[in-house]
MARLOVEX-627143 format. One record per residue: x, y, z of N, C-alpha, C, O, CB in turn; residue in one letter; residue number from 0. Coordinates in nm, 3 decimals, m for minus. Glycine has a CB too. Example, Ala and Ser with C-alpha at 12.3 -4.5 7.8 and 13.67 -1.06 7.14 Angstrom:
2
((1.319; m0.569; 0.780); (1.230; m0.450; 0.780); (1.320; m0.330; 0.780); (1.424; m0.332; 0.846); (1.131; m0.447; 0.905); 'A'; 0),
((1.285; m0.225; 0.708); (1.367; m0.106; 0.714); (1.290; 0.003; 0.787); (1.341; 0.114; 0.804); (1.408; m0.060; 0.572); 'S'; 1),
//
This chain:
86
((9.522; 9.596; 10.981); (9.393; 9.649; 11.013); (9.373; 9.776; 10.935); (9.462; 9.862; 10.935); (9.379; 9.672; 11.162); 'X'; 0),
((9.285; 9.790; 10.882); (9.209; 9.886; 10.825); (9.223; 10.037; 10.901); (9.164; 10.026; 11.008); (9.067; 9.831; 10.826); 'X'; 1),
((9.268; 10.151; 10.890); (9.303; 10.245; 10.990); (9.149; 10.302; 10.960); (9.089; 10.295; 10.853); (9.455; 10.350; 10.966); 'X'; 2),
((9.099; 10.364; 11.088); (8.983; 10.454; 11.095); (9.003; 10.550; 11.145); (9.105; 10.562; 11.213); (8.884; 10.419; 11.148); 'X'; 3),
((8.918; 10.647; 11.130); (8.936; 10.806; 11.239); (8.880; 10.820; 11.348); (8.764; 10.801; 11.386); (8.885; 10.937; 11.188); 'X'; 4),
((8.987; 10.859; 11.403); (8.897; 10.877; 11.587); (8.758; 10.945; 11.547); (8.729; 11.022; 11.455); (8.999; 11.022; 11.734); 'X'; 5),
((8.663; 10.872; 11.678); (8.540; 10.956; 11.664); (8.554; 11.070; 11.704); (8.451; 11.138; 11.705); (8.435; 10.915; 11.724); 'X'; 6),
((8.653; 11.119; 11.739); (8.645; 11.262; 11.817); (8.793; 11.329; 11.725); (8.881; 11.397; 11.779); (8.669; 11.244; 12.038); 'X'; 7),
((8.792; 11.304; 11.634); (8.929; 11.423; 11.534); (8.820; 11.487; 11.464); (8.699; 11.465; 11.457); (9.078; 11.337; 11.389); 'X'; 8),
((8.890; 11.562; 11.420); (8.869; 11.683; 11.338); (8.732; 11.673; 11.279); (8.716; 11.561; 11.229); (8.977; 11.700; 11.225); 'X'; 9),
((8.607; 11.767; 11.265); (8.508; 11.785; 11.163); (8.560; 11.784; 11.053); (8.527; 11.692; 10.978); (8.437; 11.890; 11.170); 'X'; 10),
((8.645; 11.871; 11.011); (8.671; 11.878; 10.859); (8.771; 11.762; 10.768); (8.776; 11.745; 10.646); (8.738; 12.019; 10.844); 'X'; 11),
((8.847; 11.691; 10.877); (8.946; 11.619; 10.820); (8.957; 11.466; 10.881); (8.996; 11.357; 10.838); (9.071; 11.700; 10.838); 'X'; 12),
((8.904; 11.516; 10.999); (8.925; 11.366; 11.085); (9.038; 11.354; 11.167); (9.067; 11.238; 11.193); (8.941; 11.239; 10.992); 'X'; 13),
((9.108; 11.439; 11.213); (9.243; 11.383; 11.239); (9.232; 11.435; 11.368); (9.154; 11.530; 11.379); (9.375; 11.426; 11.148); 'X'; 14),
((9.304; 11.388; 11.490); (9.334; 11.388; 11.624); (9.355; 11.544; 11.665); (9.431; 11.614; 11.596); (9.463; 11.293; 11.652); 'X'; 15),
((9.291; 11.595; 11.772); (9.290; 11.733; 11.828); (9.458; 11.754; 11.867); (9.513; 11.854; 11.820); (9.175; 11.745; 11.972); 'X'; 16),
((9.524; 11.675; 11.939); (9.666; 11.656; 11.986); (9.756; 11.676; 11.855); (9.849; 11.757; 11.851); (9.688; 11.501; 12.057); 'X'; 17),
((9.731; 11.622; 11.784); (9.845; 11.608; 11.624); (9.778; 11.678; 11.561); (9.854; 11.680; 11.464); (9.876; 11.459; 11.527); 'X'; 18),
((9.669; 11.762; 11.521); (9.609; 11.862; 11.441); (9.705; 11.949; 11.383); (9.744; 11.953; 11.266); (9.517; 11.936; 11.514); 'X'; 19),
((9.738; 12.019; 11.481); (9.794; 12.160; 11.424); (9.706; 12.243; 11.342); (9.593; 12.282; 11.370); (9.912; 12.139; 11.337); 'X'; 20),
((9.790; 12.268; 11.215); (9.712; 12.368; 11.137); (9.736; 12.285; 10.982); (9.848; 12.299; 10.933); (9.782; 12.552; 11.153); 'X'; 21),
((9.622; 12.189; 10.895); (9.623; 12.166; 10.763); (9.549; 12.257; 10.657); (9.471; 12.352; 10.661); (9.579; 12.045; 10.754); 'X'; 22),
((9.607; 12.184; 10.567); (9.555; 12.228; 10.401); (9.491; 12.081; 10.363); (9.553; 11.976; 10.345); (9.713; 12.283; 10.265); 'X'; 23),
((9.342; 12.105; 10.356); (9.259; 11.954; 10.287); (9.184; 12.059; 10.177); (9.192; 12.181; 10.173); (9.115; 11.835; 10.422); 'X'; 24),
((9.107; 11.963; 10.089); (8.997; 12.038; 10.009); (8.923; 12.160; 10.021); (8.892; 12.233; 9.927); (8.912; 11.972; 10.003); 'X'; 25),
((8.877; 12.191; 10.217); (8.829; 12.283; 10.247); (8.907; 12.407; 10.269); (8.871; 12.525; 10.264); (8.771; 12.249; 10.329); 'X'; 26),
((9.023; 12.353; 10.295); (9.136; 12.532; 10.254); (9.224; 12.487; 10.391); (9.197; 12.374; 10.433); (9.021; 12.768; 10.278); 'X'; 27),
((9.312; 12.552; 10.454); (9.381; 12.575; 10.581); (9.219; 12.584; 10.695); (9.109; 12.639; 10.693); (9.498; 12.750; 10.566); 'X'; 28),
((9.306; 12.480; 10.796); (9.162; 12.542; 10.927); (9.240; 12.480; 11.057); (9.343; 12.418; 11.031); (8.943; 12.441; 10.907); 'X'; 29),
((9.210; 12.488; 11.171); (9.245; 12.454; 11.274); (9.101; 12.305; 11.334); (9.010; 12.248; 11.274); (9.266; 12.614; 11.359); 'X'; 30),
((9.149; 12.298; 11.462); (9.094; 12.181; 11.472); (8.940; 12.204; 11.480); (8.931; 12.325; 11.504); (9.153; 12.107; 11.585); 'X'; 31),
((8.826; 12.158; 11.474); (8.708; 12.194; 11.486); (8.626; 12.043; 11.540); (8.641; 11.944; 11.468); (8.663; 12.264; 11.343); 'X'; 32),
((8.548; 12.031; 11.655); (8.504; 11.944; 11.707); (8.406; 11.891; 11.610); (8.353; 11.964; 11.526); (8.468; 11.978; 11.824); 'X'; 33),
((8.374; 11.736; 11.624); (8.298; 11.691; 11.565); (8.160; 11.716; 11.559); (8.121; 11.821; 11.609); (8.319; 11.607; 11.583); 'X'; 34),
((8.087; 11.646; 11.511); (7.965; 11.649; 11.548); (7.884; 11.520; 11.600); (7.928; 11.406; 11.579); (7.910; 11.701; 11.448); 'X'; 35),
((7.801; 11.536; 11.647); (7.688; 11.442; 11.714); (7.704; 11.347; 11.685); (7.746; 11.262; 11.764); (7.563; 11.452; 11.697); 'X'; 36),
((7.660; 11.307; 11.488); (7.638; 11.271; 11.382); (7.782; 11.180; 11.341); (7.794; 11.058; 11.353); (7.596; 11.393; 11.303); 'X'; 37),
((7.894; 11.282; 11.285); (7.996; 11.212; 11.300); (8.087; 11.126; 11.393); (8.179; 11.057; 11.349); (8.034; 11.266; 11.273); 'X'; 38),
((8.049; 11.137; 11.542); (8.117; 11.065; 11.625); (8.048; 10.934; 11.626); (8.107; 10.838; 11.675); (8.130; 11.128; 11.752); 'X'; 39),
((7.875; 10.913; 11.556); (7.814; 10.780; 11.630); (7.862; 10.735; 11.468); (7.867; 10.612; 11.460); (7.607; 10.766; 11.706); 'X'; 40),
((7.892; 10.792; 11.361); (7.914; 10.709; 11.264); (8.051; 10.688; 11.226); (8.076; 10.622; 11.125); (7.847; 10.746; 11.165); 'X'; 41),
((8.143; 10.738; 11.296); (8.292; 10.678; 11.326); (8.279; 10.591; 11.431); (8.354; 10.495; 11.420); (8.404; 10.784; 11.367); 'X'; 42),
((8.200; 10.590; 11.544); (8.224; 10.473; 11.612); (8.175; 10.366; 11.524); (8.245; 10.296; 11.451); (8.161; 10.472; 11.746); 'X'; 43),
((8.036; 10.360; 11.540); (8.017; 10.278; 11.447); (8.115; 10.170; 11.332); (8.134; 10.048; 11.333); (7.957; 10.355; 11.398); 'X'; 44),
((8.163; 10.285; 11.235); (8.248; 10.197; 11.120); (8.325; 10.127; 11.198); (8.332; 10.005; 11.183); (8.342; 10.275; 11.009); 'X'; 45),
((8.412; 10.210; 11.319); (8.540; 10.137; 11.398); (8.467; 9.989; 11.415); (8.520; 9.897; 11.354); (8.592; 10.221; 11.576); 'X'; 46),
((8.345; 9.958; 11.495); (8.272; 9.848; 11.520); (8.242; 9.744; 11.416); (8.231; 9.621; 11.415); (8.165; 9.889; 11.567); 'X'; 47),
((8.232; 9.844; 11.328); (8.220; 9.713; 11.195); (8.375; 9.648; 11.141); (8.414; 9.532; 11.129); (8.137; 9.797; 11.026); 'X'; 48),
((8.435; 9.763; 11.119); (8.564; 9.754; 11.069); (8.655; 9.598; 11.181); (8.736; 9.519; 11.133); (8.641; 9.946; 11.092); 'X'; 49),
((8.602; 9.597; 11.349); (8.698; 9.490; 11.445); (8.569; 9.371; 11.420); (8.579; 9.257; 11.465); (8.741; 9.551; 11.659); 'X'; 50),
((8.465; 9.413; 11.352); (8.398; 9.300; 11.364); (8.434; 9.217; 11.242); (8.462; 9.097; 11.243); (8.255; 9.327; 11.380); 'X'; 51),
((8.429; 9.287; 11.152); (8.511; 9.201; 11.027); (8.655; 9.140; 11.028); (8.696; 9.035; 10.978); (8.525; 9.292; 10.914); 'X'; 52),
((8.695; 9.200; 11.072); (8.869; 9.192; 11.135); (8.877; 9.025; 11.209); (8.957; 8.933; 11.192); (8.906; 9.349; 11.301); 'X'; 53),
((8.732; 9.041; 11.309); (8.786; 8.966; 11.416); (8.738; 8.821; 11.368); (8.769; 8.715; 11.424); (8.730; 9.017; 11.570); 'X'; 54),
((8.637; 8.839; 11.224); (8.539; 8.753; 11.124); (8.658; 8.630; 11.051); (8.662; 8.509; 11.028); (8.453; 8.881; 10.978); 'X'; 55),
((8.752; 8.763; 11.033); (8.861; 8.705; 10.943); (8.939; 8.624; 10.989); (8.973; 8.525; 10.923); (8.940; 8.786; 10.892); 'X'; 56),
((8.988; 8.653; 11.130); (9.086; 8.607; 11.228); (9.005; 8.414; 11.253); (9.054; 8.301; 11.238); (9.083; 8.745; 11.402); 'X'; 57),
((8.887; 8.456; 11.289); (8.824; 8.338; 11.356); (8.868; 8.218; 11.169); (8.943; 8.122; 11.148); (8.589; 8.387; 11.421); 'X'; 58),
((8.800; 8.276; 11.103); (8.801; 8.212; 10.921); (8.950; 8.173; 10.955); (8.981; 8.062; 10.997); (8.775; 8.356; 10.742); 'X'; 59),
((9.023; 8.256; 10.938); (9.155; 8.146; 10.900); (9.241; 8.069; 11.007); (9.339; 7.999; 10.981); (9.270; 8.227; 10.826); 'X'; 60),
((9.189; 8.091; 11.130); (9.207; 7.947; 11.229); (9.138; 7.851; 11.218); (9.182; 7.747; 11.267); (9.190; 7.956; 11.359); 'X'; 61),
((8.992; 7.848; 11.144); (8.942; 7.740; 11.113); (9.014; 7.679; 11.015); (9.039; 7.564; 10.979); (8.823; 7.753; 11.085); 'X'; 62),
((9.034; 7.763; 10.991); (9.112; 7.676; 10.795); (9.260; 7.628; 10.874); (9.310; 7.519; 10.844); (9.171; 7.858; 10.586); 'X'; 63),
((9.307; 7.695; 10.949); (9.428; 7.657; 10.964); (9.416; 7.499; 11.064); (9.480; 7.395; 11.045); (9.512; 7.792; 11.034); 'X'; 64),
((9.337; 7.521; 11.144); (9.311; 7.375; 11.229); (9.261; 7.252; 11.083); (9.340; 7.158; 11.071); (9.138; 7.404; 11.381); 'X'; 65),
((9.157; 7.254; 10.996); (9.167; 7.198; 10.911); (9.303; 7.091; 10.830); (9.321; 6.973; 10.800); (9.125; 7.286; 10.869); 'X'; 66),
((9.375; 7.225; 10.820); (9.491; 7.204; 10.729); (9.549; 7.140; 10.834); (9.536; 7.018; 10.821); (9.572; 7.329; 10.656); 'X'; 67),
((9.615; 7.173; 10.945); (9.669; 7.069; 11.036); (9.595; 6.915; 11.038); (9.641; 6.801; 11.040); (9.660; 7.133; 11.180); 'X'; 68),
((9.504; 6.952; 11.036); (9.406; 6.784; 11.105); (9.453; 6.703; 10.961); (9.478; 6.582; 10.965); (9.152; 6.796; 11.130); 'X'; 69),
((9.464; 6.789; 10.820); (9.456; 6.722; 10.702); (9.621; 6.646; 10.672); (9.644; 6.545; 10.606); (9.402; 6.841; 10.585); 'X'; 70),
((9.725; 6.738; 10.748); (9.866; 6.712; 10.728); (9.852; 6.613; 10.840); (9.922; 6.516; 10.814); (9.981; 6.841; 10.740); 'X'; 71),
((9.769; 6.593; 10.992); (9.821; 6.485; 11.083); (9.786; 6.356; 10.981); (9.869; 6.271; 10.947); (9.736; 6.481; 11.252); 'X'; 72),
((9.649; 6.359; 10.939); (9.590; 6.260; 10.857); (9.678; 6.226; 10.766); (9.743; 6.139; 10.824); (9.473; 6.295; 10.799); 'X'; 73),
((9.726; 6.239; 10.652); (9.832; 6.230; 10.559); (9.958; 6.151; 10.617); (9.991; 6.041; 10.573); (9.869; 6.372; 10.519); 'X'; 74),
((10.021; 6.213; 10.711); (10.152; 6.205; 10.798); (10.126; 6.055; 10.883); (10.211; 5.988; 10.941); (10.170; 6.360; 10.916); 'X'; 75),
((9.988; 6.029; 10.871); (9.979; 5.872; 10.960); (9.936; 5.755; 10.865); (9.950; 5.635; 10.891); (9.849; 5.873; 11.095); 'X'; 76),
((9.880; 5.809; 10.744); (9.908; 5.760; 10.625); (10.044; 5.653; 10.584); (10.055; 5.531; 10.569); (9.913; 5.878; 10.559); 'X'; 77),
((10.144; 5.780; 10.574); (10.280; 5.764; 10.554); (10.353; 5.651; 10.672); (10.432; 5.562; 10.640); (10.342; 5.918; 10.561); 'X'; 78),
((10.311; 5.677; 10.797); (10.392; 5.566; 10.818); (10.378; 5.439; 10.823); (10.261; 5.418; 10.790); (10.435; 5.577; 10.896); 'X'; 79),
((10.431; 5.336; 10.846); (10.414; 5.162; 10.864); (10.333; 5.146; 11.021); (10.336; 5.216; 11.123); (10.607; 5.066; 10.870); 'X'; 80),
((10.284; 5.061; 10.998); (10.189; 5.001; 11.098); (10.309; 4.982; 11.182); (10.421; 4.948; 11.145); (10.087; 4.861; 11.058); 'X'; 81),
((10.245; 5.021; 11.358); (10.300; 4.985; 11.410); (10.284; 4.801; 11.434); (10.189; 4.728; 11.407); (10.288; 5.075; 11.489); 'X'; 82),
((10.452; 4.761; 11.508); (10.446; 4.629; 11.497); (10.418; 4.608; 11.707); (10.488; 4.655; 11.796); (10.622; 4.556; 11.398); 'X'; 83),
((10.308; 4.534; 11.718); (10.248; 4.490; 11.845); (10.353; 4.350; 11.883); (10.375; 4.257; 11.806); (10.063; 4.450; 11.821); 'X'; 84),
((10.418; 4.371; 12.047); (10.462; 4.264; 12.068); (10.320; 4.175; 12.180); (10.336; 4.060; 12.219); (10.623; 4.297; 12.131); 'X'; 85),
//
């Protein structure tokens, strides 16, 4: 899975109030700083897109995978000899 940032880490970096501490990103050394409004509905958000695609993918390759089974039972009854009826 695709990792995302909590909607609620860091303004400047994204990262969790609990594991914060004190970094060095682009903006210099800073401590934790709450999000905003803005950034929490568009981290939830991505998270929502990000399990919806996820869950897009999951469904796609059980279809394919039931396929491929149905295609190996088909094949596999192919292969054997008629049964013999008494």
């Amino acid at each position: 899975m695709i990792e995302s940032q909590s909607p609620s880490g860091c303004r400047r970096c994204g990262r969790p109030e609990r594991n914060h501490f004190t970094w060095y990103t682009a903006t210099g050394k800073h401590v934790y700083e709450p999000p905003t409004q803005t950034q929490i509905k568009a981290r939830m958000l991505s998270r929502r897109a990000s399990r919806r695609a996820e869950n897009a993918a999951v469904e796609a390759n059980s279809a394919v995978a039931a396929r491929l089974r149905a295609a190996a039972d088909l094949l596999a009854s192919e292969d054997r000899p008629p049964s013999m009826s008494h």
